[in-house]
matplotlib code that plots the C-alpha trace (Angstrom):
import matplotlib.pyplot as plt

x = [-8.0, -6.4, -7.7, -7.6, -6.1, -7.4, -7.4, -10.5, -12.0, -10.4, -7.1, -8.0, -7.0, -9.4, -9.2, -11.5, -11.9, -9.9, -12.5, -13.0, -13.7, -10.1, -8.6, -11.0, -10.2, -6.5, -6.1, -8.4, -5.7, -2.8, -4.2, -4.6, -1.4, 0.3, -1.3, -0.3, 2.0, 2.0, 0.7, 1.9, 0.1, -3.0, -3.2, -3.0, -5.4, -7.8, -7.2, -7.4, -10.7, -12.0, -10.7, -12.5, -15.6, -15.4, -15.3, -18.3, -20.4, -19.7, -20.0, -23.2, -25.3, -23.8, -25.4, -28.6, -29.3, -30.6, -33.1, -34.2, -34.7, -36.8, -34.6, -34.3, -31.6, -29.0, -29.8, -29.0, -25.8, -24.2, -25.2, -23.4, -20.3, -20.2, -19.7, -17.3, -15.0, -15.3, -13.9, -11.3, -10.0, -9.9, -7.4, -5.4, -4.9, -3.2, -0.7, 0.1, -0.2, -2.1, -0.8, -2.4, -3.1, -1.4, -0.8, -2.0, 0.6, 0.1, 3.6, 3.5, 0.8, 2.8, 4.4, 0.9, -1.7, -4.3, -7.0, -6.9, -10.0, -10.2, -7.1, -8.5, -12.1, -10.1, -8.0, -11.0, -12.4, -9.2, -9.5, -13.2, -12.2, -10.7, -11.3, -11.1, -13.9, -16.0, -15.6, -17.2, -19.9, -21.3, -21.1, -22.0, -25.5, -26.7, -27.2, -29.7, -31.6, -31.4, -33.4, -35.6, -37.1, -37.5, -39.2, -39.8, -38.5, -38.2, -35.9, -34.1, -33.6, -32.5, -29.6, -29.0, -27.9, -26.1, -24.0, -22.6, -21.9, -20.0, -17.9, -16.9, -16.4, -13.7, -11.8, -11.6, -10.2, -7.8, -6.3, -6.1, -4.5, -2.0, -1.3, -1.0, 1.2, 3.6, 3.9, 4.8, 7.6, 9.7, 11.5, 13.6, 12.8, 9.0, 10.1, 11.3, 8.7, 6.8, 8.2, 8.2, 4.5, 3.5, 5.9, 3.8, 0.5, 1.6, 2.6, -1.2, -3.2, -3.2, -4.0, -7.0, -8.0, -8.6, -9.8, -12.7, -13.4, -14.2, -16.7, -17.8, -18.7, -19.8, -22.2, -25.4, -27.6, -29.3, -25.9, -24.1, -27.4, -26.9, -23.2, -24.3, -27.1, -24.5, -21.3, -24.2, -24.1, -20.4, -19.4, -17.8, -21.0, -23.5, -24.1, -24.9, -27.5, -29.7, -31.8, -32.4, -33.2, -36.2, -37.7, -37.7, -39.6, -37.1, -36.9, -35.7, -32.7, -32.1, -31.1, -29.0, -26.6, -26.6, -25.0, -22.9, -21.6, -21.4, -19.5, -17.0, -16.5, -16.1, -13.2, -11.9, -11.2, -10.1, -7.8, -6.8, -6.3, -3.8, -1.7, -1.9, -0.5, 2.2, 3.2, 3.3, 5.2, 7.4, 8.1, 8.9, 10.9, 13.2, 13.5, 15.0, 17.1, 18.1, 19.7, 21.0, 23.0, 24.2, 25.5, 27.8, 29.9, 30.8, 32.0, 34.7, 34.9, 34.2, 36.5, 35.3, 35.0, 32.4, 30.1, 29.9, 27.3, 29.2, 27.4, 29.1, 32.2, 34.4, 33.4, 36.0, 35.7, 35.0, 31.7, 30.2, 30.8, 29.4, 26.3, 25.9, 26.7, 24.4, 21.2, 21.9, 21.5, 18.6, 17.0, 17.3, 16.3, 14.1, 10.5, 9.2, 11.1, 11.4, 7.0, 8.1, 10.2, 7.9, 4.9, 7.0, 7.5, 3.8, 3.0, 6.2, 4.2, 1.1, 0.1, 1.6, 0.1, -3.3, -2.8, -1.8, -4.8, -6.5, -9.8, -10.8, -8.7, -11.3, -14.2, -13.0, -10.9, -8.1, -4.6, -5.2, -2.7, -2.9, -0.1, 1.5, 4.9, 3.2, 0.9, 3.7, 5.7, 2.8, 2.7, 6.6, 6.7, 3.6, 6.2, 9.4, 7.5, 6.0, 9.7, 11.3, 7.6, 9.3, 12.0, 9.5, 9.6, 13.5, 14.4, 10.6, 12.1, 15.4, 13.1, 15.2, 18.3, 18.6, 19.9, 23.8, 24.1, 23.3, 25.3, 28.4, 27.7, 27.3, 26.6, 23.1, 25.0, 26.7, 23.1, 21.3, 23.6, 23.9, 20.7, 19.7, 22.9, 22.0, 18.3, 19.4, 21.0, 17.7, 15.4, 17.7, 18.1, 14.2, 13.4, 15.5, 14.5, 10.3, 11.5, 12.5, 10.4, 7.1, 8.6, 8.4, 4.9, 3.9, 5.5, 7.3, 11.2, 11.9, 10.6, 12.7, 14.9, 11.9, 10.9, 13.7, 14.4, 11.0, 11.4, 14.9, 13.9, 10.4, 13.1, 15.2, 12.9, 10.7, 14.1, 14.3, 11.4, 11.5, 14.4, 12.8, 9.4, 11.5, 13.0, 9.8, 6.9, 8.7, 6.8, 7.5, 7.0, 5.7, 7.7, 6.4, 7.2, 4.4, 5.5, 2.2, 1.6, 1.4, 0.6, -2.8, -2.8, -0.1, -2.0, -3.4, -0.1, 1.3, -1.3, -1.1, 2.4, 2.7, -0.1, 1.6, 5.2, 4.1, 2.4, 5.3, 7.2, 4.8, 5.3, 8.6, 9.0, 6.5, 9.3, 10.1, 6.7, 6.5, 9.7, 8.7, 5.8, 7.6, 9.7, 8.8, 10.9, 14.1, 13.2, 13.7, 17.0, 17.3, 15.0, 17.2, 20.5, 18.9, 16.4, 19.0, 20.8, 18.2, 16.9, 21.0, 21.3, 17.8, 18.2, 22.4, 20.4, 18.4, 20.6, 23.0, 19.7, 18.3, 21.5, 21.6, 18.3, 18.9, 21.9, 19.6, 16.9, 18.4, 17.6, 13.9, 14.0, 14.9, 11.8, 9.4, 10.8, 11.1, 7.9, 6.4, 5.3]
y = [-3.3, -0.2, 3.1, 6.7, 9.0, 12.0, 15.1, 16.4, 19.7, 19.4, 18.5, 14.7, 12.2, 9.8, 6.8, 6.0, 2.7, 3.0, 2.3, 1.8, 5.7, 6.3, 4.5, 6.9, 9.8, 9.0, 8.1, 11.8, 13.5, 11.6, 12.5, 15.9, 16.4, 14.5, 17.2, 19.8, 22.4, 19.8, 21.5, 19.1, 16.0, 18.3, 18.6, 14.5, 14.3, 16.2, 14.2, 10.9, 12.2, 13.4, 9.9, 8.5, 10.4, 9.2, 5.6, 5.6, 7.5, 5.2, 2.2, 3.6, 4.2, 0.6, -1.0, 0.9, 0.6, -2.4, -1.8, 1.5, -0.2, -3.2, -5.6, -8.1, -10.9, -7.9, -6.7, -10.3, -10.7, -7.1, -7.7, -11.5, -10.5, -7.1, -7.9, -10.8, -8.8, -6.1, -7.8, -9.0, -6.2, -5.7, -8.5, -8.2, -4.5, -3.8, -6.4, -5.4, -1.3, 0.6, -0.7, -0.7, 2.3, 1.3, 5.1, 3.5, 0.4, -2.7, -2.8, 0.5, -1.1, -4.1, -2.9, -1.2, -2.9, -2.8, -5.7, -8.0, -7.3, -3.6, -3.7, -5.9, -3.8, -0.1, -1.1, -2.0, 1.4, 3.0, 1.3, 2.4, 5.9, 6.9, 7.6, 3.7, 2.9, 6.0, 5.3, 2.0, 2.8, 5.1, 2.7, -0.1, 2.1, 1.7, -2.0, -0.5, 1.5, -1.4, -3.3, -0.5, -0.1, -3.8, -4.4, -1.7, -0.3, -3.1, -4.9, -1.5, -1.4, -5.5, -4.2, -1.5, -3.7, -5.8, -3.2, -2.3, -5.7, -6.1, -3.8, -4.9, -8.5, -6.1, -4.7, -8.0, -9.7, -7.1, -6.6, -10.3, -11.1, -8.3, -8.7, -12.6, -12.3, -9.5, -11.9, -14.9, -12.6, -12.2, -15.4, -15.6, -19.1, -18.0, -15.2, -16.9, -19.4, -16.6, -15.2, -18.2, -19.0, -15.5, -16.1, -19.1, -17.6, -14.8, -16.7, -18.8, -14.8, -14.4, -18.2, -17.9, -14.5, -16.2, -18.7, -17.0, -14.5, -17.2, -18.7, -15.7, -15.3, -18.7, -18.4, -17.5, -15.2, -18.1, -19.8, -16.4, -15.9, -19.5, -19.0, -14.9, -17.0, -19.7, -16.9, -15.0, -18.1, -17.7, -15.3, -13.1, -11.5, -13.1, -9.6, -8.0, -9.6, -10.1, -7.4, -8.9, -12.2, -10.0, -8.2, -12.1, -13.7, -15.5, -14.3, -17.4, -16.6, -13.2, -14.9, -17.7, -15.8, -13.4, -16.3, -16.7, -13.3, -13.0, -16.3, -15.0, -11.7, -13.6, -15.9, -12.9, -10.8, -14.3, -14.7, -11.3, -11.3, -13.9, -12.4, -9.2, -11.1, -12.8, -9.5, -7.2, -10.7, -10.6, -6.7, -7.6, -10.3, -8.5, -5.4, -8.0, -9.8, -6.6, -5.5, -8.5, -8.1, -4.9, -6.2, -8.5, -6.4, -5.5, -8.3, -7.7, -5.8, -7.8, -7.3, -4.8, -7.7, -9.3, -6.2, -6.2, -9.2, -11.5, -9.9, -6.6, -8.1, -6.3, -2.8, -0.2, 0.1, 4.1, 5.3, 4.4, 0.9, 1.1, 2.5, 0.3, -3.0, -1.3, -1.1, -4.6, -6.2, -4.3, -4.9, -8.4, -8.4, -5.6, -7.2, -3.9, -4.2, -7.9, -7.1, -4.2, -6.6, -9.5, -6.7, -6.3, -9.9, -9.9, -7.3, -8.2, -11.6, -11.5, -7.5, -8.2, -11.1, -9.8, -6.8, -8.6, -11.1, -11.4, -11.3, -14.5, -15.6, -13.4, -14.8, -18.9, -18.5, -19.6, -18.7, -17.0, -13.6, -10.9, -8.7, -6.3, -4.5, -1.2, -3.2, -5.2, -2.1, 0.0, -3.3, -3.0, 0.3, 0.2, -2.7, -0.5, 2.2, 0.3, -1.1, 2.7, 3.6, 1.3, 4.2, 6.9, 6.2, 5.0, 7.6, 6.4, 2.8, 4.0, 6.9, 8.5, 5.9, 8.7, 10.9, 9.3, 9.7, 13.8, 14.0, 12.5, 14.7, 12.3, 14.0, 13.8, 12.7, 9.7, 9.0, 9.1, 6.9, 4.4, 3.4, 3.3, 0.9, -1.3, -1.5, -2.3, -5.5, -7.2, -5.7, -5.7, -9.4, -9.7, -7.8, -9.0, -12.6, -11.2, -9.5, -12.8, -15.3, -12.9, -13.1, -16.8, -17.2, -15.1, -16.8, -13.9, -14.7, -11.8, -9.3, -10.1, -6.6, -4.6, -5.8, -5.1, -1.6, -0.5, -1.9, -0.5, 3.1, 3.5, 1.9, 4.6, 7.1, 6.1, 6.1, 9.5, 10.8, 8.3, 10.4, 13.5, 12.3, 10.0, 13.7, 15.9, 14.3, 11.6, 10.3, 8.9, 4.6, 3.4, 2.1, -1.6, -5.0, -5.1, -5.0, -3.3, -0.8, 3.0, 6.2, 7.7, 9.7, 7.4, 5.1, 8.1, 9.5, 6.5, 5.9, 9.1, 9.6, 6.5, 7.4, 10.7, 8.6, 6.0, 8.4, 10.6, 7.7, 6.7, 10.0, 10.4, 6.7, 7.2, 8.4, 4.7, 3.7, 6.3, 4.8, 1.5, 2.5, 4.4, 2.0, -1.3, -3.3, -1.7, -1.1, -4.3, -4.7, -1.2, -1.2, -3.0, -0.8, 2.6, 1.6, 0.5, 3.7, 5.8, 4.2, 4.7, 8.4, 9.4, 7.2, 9.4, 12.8, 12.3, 11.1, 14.4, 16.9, 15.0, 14.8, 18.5, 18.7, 16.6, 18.3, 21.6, 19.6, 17.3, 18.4, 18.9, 15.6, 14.0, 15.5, 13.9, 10.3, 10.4, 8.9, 10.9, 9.9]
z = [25.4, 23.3, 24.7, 23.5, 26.1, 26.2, 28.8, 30.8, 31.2, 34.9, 33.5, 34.6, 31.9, 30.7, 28.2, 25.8, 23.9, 20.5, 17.2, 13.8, 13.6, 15.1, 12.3, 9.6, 11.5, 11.3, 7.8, 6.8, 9.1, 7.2, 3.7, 4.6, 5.8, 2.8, 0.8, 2.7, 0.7, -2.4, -5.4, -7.4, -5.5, -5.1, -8.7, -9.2, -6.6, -8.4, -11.3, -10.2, -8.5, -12.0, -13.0, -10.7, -11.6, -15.0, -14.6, -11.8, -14.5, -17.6, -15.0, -13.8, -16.7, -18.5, -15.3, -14.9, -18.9, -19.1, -16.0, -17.8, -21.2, -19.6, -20.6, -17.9, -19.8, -20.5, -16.6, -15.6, -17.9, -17.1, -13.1, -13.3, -15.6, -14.0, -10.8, -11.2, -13.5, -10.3, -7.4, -9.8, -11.0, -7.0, -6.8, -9.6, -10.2, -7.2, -8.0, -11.5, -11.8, -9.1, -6.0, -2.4, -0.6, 2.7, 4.4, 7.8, 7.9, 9.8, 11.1, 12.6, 15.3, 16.3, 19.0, 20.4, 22.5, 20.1, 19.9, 16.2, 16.0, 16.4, 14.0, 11.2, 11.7, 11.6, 9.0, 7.3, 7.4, 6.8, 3.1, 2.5, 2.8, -0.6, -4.4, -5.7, -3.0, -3.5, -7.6, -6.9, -4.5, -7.3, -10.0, -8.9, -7.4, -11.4, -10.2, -7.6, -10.7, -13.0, -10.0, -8.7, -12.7, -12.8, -9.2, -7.9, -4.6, -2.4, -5.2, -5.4, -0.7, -1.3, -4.4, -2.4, 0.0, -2.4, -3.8, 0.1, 0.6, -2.3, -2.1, 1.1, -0.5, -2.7, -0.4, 1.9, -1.3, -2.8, 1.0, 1.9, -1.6, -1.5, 2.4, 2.1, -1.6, 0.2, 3.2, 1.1, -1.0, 2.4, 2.0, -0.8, -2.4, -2.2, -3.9, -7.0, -7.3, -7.5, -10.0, -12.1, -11.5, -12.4, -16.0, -16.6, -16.1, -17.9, -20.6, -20.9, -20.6, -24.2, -25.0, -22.6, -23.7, -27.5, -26.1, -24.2, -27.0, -29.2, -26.9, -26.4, -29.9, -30.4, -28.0, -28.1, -25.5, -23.9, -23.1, -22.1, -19.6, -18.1, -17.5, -15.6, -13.8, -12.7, -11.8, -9.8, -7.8, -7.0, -4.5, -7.3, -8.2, -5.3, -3.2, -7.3, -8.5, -5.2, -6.5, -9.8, -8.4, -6.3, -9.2, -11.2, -8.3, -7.1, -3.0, -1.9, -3.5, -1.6, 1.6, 0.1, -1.8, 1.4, 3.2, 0.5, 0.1, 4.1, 4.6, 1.7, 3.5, 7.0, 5.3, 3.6, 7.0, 8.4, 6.0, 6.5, 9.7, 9.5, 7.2, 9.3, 12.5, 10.5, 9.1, 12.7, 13.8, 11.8, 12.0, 15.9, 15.3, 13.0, 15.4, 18.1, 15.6, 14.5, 18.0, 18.8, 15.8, 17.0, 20.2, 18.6, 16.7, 13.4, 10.8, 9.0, 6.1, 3.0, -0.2, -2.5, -5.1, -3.4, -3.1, -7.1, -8.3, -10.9, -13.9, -13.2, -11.8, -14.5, -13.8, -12.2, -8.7, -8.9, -7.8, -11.4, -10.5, -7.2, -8.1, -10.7, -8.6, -6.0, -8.5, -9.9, -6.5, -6.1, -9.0, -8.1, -4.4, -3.6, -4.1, -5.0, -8.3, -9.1, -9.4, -12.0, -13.8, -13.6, -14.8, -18.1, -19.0, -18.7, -21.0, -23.1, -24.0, -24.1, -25.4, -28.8, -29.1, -28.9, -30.8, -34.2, -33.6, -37.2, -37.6, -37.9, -34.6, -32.7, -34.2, -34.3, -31.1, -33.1, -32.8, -36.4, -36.5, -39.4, -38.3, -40.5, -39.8, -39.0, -36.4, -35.3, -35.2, -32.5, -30.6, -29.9, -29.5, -26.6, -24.7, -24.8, -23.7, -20.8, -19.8, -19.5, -17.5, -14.5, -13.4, -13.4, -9.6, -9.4, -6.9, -4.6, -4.4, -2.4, -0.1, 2.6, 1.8, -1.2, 1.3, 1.1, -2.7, -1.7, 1.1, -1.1, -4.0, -6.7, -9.8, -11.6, -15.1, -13.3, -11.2, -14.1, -16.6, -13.4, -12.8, -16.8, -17.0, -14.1, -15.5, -18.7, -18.0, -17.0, -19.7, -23.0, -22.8, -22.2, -24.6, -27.0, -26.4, -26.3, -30.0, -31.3, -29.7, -31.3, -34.6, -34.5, -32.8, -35.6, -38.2, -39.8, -38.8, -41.0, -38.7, -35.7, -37.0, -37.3, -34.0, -32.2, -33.8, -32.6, -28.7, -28.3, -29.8, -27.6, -25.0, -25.1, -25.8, -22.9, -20.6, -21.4, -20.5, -17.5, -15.8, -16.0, -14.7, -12.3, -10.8, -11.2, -10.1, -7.7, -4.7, -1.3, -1.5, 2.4, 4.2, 4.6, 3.4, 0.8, -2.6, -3.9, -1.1, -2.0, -0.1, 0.0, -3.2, -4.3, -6.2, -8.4, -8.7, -10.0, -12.7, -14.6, -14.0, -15.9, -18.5, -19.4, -19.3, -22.0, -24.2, -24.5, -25.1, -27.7, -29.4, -29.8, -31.2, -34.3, -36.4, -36.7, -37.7, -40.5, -42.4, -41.7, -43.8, -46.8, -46.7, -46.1, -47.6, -47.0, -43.6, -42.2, -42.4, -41.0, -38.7, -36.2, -36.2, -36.8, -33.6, -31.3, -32.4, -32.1, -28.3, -27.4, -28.1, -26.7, -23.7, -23.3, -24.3, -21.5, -19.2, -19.7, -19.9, -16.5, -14.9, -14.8, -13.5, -10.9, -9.4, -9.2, -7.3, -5.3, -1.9, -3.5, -4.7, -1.2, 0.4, -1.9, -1.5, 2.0, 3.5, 6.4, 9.5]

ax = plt.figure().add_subplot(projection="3d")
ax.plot(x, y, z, "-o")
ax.set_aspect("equal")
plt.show()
């Protein structure tokens, strides 16, 4: 059994069993101390808390509406749907944008003699204690109003109950998926079956978002009620509508969908738990491999020429080169930022698609599009901005490893253009082929210039206000095997930074919007060479303006990458 050593008031020291509320305590001392001296992380703390604040309150009153107005068949289709569409935005959020909060790590215990169970259970509370769990404490509560106004208090103690059970269904899930997906991506071939799977399902989101919104307007409110009735039977939205199911009459539900939402939770933490051990396993097993290694000697040196990937084979072997050949295999290996990349083919596909979605498309569920260049135009534009958003953290993916580039002295200029060079090789061709793949699915060939001109200027133009952001507001990444993990605060951090990122982005790419409108004919045959001109000198303005405010803040910049602790 862990203990907690502590000293007596005679000096005597004494153990005490370590807790769940160890773990709490620990991860409010770690948060505090990551804030400590920060004024720029305090301040996107107190955003993401007003964030927060914002969502629970729109989320609350939507949910206790329908309650308030006496309307029991809204109360029973915002409950289902709510609640489903909650715990997976749990799951899949973290994957895509947000990322998991991970400041107490699972490896860092796995060489201390502390209990699964004590683990999984600390662990557990560790995740309860921030601003996404707080956010959806209080909205989901407007499912306890909703209930209460419908059947009275006892239906409002049963939702009450509901709503903490559910979100401990959320948790469970979005750390078992994350844990088990980042434990899967250590073996390389795993890692590109990944990839590929999560192409293909990008590739059938918009198909199956039609799809759904046209049978969502097809249907009618009795059908929409059955299908809330029948997902309030699945453990997606089980623990939300208990209280419902009390004010209708139906108790003998209540303890059912109890069982249900209890034996989801207990798989959840099972499932969990697995993952955990396989991860602190396989921490352990590496340290040993590791000094094995050590003990056998170096290997030879290895021919410069081999240390440059074949793409980038016919670069000069200066430190441009190196740097270049460095980020390539990075790109390419570090799971971290194969999940950016795959994030982009994602939104690359599918966000276009929906955007120039005609009218009748939404109503039929038919693949019926009424684009127009200046939709088509915004559409691009919104992708190319989202590609440059990846490096706004370039400088959190390498953390302390940073520290050789400033102890060599490379200059910011030849940093800067680097990295953009390295991370161009993977997105130009993808966006080149997502520019003329579009044009075809929308049946307007023509517009494959316009669509290019308007990716590769928001590209640009995002890149350049990438490197800045990528140098000012830079955060330290954990230091874990989980693709998705984040520091406390990180999550927050991440998300604005990358709100402020695109819209600037946005902004200074409207200029090729307005000519596309005055002149719309003409314009697409321009469009493509005056975009890809215009992306290339705002992406090598920024590069030379950044590069000289990196070499000022170098030792600056260091400090925030490297993780503490």
């Amino acid at each position: 059994m862990a203990v907690e050593l502590t000293t007596g008031a005679t000096g005597e020291i004494t153990g005490r069993p370590v807790s769940a509320r160890h773990f709490a305590r620990l991860k409010l001392r770690l948060l505090a101390n990551g804030l400590t001296g920060r004024g720029w992380r305090i301040a996107l703390f107190v955003l993401g808390i007003l964030a927060g604040l914002w969502f629970a309150g729109s989320a609350f009153l939507a949910l206790a509406a329908p309650g308030l107005a006496g309307n029991r068949e809204i109360a029973e289709l915002v409950a289902g749907f709510g609640g489903a569409l909650l715990v997976l935005g749990w799951v899949l959020l973290p994957l895509v944008f947000f990322g998991v909060d991970e400041t107490l790590d699972p490896a860092r215990f796995a060489l201390l003699p502390v209990p699964r169970r004590t683990l999984l259970t600390g662990l557990l509370a560790a995740a309860l204690i921030g601003i996404p769990a707080a956010a959806t404490l209080v909205a989901t509560a407007g499912l306890v109003v909703s209930a209460a106004a419908l059947g009275g208090w006892s239906a409002g103690v049963v939702a009450a109950l509901g709503v903490v059970a559910g979100l401990l269904v959320c948790v469970a899930a979005s750390r078992a998926v994350t844990s088990a997906f980042a434990t899967m991506l250590r073996s390389r071939r795993v890692r590109d079956l990944a990839a590929v799977l999560l192409a293909v399902f990008a590739a059938l989101l918009g198909p199956l978002q039609i799809a759904l919104l046209g049978a969502a307007r097809r249907a009618d409110w009795d059908q929409l009620a059955g299908v809330a009735r029948l997902v309030g039977w699945t453990p997606l939205a089980a623990p939300y509508t208990i209280g419902l199911d009390l004010a209708d009459g139906r108790a003998w539900a209540v303890p059912v969908k109890l069982v249900i939402t209890v034996a989801t939770l207990g798989a959840l933490l099972w499932w969990w738990s697995r993952s955990l051990e396989s991860a602190m396993v396989g921490t352990a097993a590496g340290i040993g491999t590791g000094g094995a290694r050590a003990g056998t000697g170096a290997p030879p040196e290895a021919p410069v020429a081999q240390l440059f990937p074949r793409v980038v084979r016919w670069l000069p072997r200066d430190r441009y080169g190196a740097l270049v050949a460095r980020e390539v295999r990075y790109w390419w290996r570090d799971t971290r930022r194969r999940a950016n990349l795959i994030s982009i083919a994602v939104a690359g596909v599918f966000v276009p698609l929906i955007a120039n979605l005609g009218s009748r498309g939404m109503v039929e569920g038919q693949a019926d599009f009424d684009a127009s260049p200046t939709l088509v135009s915004l559409s691009m534009i919104f992708v190319g901005s989202l590609a440059a958003i990846t490096l706004v953290n370039q400088f959190g993916f390498d953390g302390s490893a940073y520290g050789a580039n400033v102890i060599a002295g490379v200059p910011g200029r030849l940093e800067l253009r680097a990295r953009v060079f390295a991370f161009s090789l993977y997105i130009v061709p993808l966006l080149t082929v997502i520019s003329i793949v579009l044009a075809f699915l929308l049946r307007e060939p023509r517009w494959a210039g316009l669509m290019v001109g308007a990716l590769f200027a928001a590209y640009g133009g995002g890149l350049a206000v990438a490197l800045f952001v990528s140098i000012i507001g830079a955060y330290a990444l954990p230091e874990t095997s989980n693709p998705f993990a984040v520091n406390s605060g990180g999550g927050a951090a991440k998300s604005l930074l990358t709100f402020v990122a695109i819209a600037v982005g946005i902004a200074v790419s409207i200029p090729m919007v307005v000519a596309g409108a005055l002149l719309p004919d003409v314009w697409l045959w321009l469009a493509a060479p005056v975009g890809i001109g215009y992306g290339l000198g705002a992406a090598l303005l920024g590069s030379h303006l950044a590069g000289d405010l990196l070499d000022r803040r170098m030792p600056e910049l260091l400090l925030k990458v490297t993780p503490r602790g």
